[in-house]
C-alpha positions in Angstrom: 29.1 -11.8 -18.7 29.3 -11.2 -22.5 29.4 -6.9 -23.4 26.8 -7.3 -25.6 23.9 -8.8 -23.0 25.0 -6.6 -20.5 25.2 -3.6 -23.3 21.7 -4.4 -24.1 20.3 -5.1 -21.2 21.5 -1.3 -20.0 20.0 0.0 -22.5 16.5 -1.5 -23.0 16.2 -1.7 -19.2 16.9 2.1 -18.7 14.0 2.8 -21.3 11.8 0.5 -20.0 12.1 2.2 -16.4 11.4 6.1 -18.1 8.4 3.9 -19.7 6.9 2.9 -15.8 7.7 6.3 -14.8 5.9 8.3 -17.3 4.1 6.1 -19.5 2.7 4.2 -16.7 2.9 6.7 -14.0 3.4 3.8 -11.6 4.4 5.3 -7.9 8.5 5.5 -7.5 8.0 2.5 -5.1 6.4 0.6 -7.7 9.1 1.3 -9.9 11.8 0.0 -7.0 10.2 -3.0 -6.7 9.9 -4.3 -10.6 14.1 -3.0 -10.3 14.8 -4.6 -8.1 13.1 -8.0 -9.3 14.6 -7.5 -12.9 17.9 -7.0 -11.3 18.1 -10.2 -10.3 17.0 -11.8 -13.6 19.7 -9.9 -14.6 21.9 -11.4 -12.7 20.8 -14.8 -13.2 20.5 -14.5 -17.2 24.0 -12.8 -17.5 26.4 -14.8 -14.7 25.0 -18.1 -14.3 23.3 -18.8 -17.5 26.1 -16.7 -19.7 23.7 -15.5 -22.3 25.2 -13.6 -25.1 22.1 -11.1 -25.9 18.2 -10.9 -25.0 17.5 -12.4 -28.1 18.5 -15.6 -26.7 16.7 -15.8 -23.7 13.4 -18.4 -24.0 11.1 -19.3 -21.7 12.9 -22.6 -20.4 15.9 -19.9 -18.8 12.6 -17.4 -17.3 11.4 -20.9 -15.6 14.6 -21.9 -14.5 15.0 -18.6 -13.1 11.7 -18.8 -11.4 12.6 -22.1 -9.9 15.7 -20.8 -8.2 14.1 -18.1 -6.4 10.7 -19.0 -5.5 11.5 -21.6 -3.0 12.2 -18.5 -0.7 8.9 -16.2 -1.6 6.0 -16.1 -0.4 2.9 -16.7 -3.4 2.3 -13.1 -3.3 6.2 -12.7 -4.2 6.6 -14.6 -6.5 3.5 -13.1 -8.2 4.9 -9.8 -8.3 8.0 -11.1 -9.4 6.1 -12.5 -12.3 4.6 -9.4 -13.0 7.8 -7.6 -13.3 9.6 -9.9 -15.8 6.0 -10.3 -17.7 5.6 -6.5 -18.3 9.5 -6.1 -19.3 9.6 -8.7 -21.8 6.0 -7.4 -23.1 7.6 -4.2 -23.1 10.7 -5.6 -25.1 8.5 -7.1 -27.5 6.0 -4.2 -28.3 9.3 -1.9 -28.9 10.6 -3.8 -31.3 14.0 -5.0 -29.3 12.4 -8.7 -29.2 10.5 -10.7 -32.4 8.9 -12.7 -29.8 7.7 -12.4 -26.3 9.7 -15.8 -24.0 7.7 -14.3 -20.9 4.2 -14.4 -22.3 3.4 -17.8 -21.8 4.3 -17.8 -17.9 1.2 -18.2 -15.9 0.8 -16.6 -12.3 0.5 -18.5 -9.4 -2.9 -18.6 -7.4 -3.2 -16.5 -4.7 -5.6 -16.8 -2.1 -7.5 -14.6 -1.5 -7.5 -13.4 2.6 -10.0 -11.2 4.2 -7.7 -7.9 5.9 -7.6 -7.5 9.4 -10.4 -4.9 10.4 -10.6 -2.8 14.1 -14.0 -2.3 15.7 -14.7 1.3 16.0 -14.0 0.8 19.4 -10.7 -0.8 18.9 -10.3 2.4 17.1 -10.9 4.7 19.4 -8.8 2.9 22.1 -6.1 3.7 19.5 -6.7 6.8 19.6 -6.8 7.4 23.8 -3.5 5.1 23.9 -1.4 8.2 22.5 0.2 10.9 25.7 -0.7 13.8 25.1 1.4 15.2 27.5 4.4 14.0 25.6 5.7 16.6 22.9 4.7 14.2 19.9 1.6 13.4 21.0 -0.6 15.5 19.4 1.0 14.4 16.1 0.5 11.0 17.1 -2.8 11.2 17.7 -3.8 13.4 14.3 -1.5 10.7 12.3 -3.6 7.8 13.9 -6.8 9.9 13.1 -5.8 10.8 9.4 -5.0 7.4 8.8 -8.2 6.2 9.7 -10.7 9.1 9.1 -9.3 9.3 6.0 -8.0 6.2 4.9 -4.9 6.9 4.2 -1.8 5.2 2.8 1.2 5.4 4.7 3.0 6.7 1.3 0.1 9.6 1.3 0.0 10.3 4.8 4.2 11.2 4.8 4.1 13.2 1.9 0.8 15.6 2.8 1.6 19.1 2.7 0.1 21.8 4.9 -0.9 23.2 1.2 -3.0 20.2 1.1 -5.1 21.0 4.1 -8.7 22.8 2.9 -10.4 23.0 6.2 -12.9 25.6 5.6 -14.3 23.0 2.9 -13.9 20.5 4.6 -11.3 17.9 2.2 -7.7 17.3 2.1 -5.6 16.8 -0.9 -3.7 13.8 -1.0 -1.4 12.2 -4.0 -2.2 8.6 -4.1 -0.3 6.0 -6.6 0.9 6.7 -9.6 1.0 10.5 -8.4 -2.4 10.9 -9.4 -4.1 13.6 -7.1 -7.6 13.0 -5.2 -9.6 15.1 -2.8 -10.5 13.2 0.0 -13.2 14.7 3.1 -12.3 15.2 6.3 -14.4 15.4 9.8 -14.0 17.5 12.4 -12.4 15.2 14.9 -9.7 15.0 12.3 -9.3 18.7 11.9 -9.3 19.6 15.3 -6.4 16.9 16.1 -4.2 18.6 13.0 -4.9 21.5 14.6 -3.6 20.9 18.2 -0.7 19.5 16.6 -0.2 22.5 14.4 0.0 24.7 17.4 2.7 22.1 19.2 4.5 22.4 15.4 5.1 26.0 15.3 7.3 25.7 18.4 9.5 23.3 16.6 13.0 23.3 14.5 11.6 23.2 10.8 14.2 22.1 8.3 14.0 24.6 5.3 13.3 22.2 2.9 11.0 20.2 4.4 8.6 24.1 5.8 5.5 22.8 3.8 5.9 19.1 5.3 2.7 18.3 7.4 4.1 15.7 10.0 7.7 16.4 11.1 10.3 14.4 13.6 11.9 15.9 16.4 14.5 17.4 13.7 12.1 19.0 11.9 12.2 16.4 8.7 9.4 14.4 7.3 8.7 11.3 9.1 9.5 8.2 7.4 7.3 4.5 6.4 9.3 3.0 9.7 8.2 5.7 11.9 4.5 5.7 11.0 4.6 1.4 11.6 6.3 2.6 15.0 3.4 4.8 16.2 0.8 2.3 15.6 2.9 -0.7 17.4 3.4 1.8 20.0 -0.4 2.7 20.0 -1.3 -1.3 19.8 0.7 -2.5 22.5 -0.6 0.4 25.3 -4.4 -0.1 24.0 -3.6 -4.1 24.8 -4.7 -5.1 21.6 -4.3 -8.8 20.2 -4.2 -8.3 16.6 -1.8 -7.7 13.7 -2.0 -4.5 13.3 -0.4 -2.1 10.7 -1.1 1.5 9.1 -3.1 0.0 7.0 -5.1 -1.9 9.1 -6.5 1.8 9.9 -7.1 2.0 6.2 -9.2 -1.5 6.0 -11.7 -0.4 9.0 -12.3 2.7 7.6 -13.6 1.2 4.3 -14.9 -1.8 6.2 -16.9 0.9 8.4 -18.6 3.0 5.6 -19.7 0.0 3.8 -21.4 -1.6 7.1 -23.4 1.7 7.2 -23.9 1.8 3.9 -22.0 4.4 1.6 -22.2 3.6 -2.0 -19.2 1.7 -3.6 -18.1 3.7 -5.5 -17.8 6.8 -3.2 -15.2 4.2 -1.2 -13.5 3.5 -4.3 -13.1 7.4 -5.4 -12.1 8.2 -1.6 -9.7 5.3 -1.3 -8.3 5.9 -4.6 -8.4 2.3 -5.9 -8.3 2.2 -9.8 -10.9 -0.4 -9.8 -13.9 -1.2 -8.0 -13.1 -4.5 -7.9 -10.3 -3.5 -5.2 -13.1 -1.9 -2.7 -15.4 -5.0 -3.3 -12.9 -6.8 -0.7 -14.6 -5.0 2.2 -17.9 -6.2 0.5 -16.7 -9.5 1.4 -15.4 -8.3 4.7 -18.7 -6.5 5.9 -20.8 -10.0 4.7 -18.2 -12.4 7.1 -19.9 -9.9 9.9 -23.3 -10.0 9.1 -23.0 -14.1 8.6 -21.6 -13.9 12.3 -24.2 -11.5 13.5 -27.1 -13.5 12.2 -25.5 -17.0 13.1 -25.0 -16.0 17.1 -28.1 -14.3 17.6 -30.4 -16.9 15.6 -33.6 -17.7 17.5 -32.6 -21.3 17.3 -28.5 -21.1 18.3 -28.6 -22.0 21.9 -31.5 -25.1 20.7 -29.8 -28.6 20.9 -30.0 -30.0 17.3 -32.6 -32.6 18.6 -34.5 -29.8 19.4 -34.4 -27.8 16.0 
């Protein structure tokens, strides 16, 4: 690989990741991912295309790139791949470093559009009764399986809450969505009183220094991590005998799903949910409408009428 491309590249790409961070204020796993996805146009540009400076990339090598990889990403992939080298080249260009923009002609692929997996409330609740009790992490099972519902949490928010967060007596939590923006979000007394039983279990337990301010804790007295949370709710799925993909954020779907069917306002769901546009929260519109079709189609005075009879 030629000093020069690799001298640039360094360079620019270092600013251009202080840019997402502060600029942008995109969430450190944002950040990751577009790093990760420019590290490998990096790669490509640099070892098997043997460029000699950005300057000479055009948009014939960002296609050829694309065509490499994509055969093994999914569309949704291969969108945020796009997305990556579109906002670095953009970024390139509006700096100064490039008199043209190769990457702005690029178009995304189509993505459809799928409705999320949502829980009944009673699904829900069987969650909920599948956790032990009697088994030492089982109240914090049960309050993480609550907060991710009752709240509709991220998994990213849920691990990093902090017991400086918690503002029972009016009745909201803080929680620091993407971006690292801050919201308050309410919180019902079911919630509060399964924090609380697993406050009283977490007293007993080793506490790391570092992490004394850390609402949920493992056995050693860290934080928990993504692959934990995903492990509780499998857990949970499997005892409840439930035949559906579910995930943390499945939790996060029914919960919006839920409000809308009993009709809170939009845009409450979108401020509680922390979505930076309403057009995010409209998804459970669409959601809530697919069960009101159903509804209205299976109890229809004329569904059990032969056609003949119609």
């Amino acid at each position: 690989m030629e000093d020069s491309f690799r001298e640039q590249w360094q360079v620019f790409f270092s600013d251009y990741l202080i840019h997402l961070r502060l600029e942008r204020s995109l969430s450190k796993h944002t950040v990751a991912a577009y790093q990760r996805d420019l590290i490998r146009l990096y790669e490509f540009l640099g070892h098997t295309l043997l460029l000699k400076g950005l300057s000479e990339v055009k948009t014939d090598h960002l296609l050829a790139f694309l065509a490499e990889v994509s055969a093994t990403l999914s569309k949704r992939s291969q969108a945020r791949l796009l997305s990556s080298i579109r906002s670095y080249f953009q970024f390139l260009h509006q700096t100064g470093q490039l008199s043209s923009d190769p990457a702005e002609v690029l178009e995304t692929p189509r993505i459809e559009r799928r409705l999320p997996t949502v829980l009944s409330v009673e699904e829900v609740l069987a969650l909920f009764d599948a956790v032990d009790l009697s088994q030492p992490q089982g109240h914090r099972n049960r309050a993480i399986l609550e907060l991710l519902y009752s709240c509709g949490l991220r998994v990213s928010e849920l691990i990093s809450l902090r017991l400086s967060d918690l503002f029972f007596e009016d009745g909201f939590i803080r929680v620091l969505g993407k971006g690292d923006k801050q919201r308050l979000v309410p919180i019902g007394d079911p919630a509060i009183a399964s924090i609380c039983y697993y406050l009283d279990q977490r007293r007993l337990q080793p506490c790391h220094p570092d992490c004394s301010d850390v609402l949920f804790l493992n056995r050693r007295g860290r934080g928990l991590t993504r692959e934990m949370i995903f492990l509780i709710v499998r857990q949970s799925v499997e005892i409840a005998g439930i035949h559906k993909e579910v995930s943390p954020h499945t939790f996060r779907h029914s919960f919006a799903t839920h409000l809308i069917e009993r009709g809170a306002d939009l845009r409450a769901v979108q401020e509680m949910l922390g979505h930076e546009s309403i057009l995010t929260t409209e998804i459970y519109t669409h959601v809530s409408q697919d069960k009101w079709q159903r509804e209205i189609v299976d109890h229809h005075p004329f569904s059990d009428l032969p056609v003949s009879e119609r």
